[in-house]
N, C-alpha and C positions, 0 to 999 in steps of 0.2 A: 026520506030525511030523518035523519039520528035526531034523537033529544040529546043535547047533556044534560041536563039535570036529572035524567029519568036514573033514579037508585037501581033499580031490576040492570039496565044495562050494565052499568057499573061495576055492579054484582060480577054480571056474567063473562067479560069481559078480562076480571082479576080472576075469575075463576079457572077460566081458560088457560090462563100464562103460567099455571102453577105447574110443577112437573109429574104430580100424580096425573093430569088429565094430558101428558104431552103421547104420542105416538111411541111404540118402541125404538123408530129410527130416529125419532126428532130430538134433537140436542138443547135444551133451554139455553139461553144466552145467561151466563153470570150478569150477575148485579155488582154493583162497585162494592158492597160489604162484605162481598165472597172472596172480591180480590184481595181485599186488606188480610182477611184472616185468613186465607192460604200464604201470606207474605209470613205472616207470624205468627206461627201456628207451630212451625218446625219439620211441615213436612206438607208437598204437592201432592193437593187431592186428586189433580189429572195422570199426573208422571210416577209420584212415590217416590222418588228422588231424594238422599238428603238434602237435610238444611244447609242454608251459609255457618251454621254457628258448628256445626259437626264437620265441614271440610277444612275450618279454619282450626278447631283442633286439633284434625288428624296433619293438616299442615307444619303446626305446632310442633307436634309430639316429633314425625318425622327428622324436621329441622333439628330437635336436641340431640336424639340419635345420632346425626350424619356428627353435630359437635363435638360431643362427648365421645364416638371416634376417631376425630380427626386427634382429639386432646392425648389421646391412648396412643395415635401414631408418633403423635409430635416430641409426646416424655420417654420412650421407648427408645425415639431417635437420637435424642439428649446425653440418655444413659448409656446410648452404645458410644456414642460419638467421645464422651469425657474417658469412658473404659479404654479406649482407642487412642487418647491422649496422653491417658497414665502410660501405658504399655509403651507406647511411643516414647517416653522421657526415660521411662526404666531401663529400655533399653540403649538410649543412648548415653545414658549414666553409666552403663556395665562396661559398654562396648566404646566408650571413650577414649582416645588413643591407643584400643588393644590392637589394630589391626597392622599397623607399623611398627609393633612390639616384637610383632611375630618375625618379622622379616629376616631373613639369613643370608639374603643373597648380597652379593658389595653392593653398598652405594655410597651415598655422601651425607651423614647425617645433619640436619639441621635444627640449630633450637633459635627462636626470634627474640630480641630484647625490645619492645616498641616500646613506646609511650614513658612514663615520666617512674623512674626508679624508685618506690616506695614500699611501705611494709604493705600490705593490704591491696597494691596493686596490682594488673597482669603480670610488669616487667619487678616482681617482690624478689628477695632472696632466695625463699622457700621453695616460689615455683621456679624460677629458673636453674635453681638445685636442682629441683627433681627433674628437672628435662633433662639436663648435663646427664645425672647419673644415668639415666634411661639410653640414652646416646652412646655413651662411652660403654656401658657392658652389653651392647649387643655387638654378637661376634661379627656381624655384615657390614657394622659401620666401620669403613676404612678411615674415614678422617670427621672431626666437629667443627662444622662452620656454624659462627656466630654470626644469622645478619640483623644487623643494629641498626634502628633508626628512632633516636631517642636524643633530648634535649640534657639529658641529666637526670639526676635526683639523690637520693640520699648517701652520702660517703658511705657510712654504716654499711649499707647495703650492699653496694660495691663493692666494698671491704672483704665480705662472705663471699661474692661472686668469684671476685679475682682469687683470694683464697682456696676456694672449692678448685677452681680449674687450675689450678697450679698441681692439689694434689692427685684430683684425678688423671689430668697427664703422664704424672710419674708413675699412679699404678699399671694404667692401661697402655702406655707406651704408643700413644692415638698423639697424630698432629692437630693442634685447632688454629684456624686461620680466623678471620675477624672481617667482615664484608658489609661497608658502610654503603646505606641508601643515602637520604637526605642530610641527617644530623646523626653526630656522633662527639657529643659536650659534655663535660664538666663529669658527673661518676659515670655517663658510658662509656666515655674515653677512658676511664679509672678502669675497667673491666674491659677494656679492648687492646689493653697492653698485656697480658695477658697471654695472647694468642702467640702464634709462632710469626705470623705476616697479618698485616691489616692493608685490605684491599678497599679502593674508596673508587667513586665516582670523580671524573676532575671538576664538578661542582658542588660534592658534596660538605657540610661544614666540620670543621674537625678542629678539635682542641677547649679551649674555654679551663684550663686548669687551672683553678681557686678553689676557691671557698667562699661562701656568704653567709650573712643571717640576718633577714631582714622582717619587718615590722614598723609599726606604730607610733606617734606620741601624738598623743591630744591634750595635755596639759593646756597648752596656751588656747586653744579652741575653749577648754573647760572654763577660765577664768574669764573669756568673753560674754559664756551663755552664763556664769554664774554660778557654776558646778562646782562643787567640794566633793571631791575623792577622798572616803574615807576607807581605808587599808588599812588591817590591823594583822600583823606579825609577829610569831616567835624567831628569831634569830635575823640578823640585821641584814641578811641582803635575799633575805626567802622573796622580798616584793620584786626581784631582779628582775629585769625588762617587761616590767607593767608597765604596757603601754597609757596607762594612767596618773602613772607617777614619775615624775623628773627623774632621768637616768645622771646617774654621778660621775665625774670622773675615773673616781677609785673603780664603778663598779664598768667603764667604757674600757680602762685600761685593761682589765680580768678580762673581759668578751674579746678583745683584741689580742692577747694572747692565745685562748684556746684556737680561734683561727689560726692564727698564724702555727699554730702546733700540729693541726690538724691538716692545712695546706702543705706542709715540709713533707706528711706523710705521702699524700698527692705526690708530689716531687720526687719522693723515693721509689714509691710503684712505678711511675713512668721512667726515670734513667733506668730502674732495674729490670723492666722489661723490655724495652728500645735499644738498650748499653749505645754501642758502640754508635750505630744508626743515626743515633738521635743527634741535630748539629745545634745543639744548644744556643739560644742568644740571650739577648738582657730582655728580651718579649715573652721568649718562650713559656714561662711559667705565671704570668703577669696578667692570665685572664681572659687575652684576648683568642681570638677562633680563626680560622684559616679555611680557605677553597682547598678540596681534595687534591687540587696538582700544586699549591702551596705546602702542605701538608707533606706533599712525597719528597720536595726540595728542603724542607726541616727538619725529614727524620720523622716526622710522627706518624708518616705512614709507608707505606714498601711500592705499592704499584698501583693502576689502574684496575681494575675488574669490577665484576659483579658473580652474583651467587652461580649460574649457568656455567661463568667461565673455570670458578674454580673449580667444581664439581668436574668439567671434561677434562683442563689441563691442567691442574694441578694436585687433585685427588684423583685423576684417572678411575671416575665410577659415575658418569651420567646422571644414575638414575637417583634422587635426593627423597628422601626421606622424615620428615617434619616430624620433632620429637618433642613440639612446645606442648605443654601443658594451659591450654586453655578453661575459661570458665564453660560448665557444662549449661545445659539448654536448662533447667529446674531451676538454678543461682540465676541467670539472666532473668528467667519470672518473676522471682523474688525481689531482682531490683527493680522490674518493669513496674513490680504492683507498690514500688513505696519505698522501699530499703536504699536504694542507691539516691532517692530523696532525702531520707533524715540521715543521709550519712554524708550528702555534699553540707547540707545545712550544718550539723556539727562542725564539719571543715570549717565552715564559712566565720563560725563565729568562735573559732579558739582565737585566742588574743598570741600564743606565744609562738613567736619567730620561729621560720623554720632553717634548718640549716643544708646546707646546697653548693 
């Protein structure tokens, strides 16, 4: 039988478990304070292994690495890809309409007039000059079809159109025909007399030959909300159709003139390029618009067709050749990023009538 109390035992007993007196094969059992401070120490007394705090470093480091190249692949990619975008626009700035430029062989050249007749717009004087010209001195273009689908727009404009093509005919000794889509109004009709024959759709709309100028008056709205329009002037009719200030007789009767000056002119391009054709009535000049097979029983226009047809049988040259001068891919950006915003907005807010 053991004593506990007996010290000697005690002794002997701690003395035993220590691991200077263990055997060379015998393994001491760790104590709980040997586990903690192999946990925190930085490094396993049994294995030698690193620590969690050295793996989670190298983890680290590694991680920034693999970023910091992905960063290097990504701006790399950036820089080719915009390089690739310049090059791309350069070249279709250069190469813009040259490839129809070249052409020798017959066909049937085309230039388009779409959209609303203005300075600054696709269907402006400027560009569709420079299509004409481009059209008529290539040796391959046998004839100038105009196809027109346009609501109108500025006489002025027209004015240079139908002009330009009057004299380039007689240089070049080229037929232009006139080949209406949808609409063909008010100055695209002005520029499609013009032509030697205007070809329409029998639904297409034709005619609208005036003039307008229209606009504004808020006078009577201004004295309801309590507005005073102050205008101040050197010469007595500079305030002329301020849509802020009461229009006068004297200055209704002056605006009614210049129309009527300016529609006469209308009047004179159309009998002098229609002459004989045209079957005049008390409508005819009065504003109003017509279906393309209305059209061909008025004289205002010659026959049925479309672009296809005249190109086979009537220019005898199939193959058509588009000589419009469009906006290149770089301008298109420019109004993507904003431009074609502050310049509708400008529009929006000029006060003075336009004329039409």
């Amino acid at each position: 039988m053991t004593e506990p109390n007996n010290p000697d035992k005690t002794a002997e007993v701690s003395v035993s478990t220590t691991p200077e007196n263990l055997e060379p094969n015998q393994a001491a059992a760790p104590v709980h304070g040997e586990k903690y401070a192999t946990k925190i120490g930085g490094e396993d007394a049994a294995s030698g292994s690193p620590g969690w705090e050295r793996a989670t470093l190298e983890k680290l480091a590694f991680a920034s690495l693999t970023e910091q190249r992905l960063a290097r692949r990504w701006r790399t990619f950036i820089r080719l890809a915009w390089l690739a975008f310049f090059i791309i626009v350069a070249w279709l700035v250069i190469s813009q309409n040259g490839a129809s430029r070249a052409a020798l062989k017959p066909h049937t050249a085309v230039v388009e007039i779409k959209g609303e007749i203005a300075s600054g717009a696709d269907a402006s004087a400027d560009a569709i000059v420079a299509s004409l010209r481009d059209a008529f001195e290539d040796a391959g273009a046998q004839a100038v079809v105009l196809l027109i689908n346009s609501p109108g727009g500025s006489p002025v404009q027209a004015g240079i159109i139908n002009d330009e093509l009057h004299r380039l005919k007689a240089k070049h000794n080229k037929p232009v025909y006139a080949v209406v889509e949808e609409t063909c109004a008010s100055a695209a009709y002005y520029i499609a007399v013009a032509a030697d024959k205007i070809y329409v759709d029998k639904a297409s709309i034709v005619g609208s030959i005036g003039v307008l100028m229209d606009g504004f008056g808020f006078t009577g709205l201004m004295e309801k909300l309590g507005v005073e329009r102050r205008l101040m002037t050197a010469g007595e009719n500079k305030g002329f159709l301020d849509p802020f200030s009461p229009q006068t007789e004297k200055q209704r009767v002056f605006a009614q003139a210049m129309l009527n000056q300016i529609h006469q002119q209308f009047i004179d391009v159309v009998k002098a390029g229609r002459g004989t054709r045209l079957k005049e009535t008390p409508e005819t000049f009065s504003g109003l618009f017509w279906s393309g097979q209305q059209a061909i029983e008025l004289g205002l226009a010659d026959q049925f067709g479309n672009l296809d047809f005249v190109a086979r049988e009537v220019v005898k040259a199939e193959d058509i050749i588009d000589y419009t001068r469009r906006e290149n891919v770089a301008e298109r950006l420019v109004k993507r990023f904003g431009a074609s915003i502050g310049q509708g907005a400008v529009r929006a807010i000029q006060s003075t009538p336009t004329l039409r």
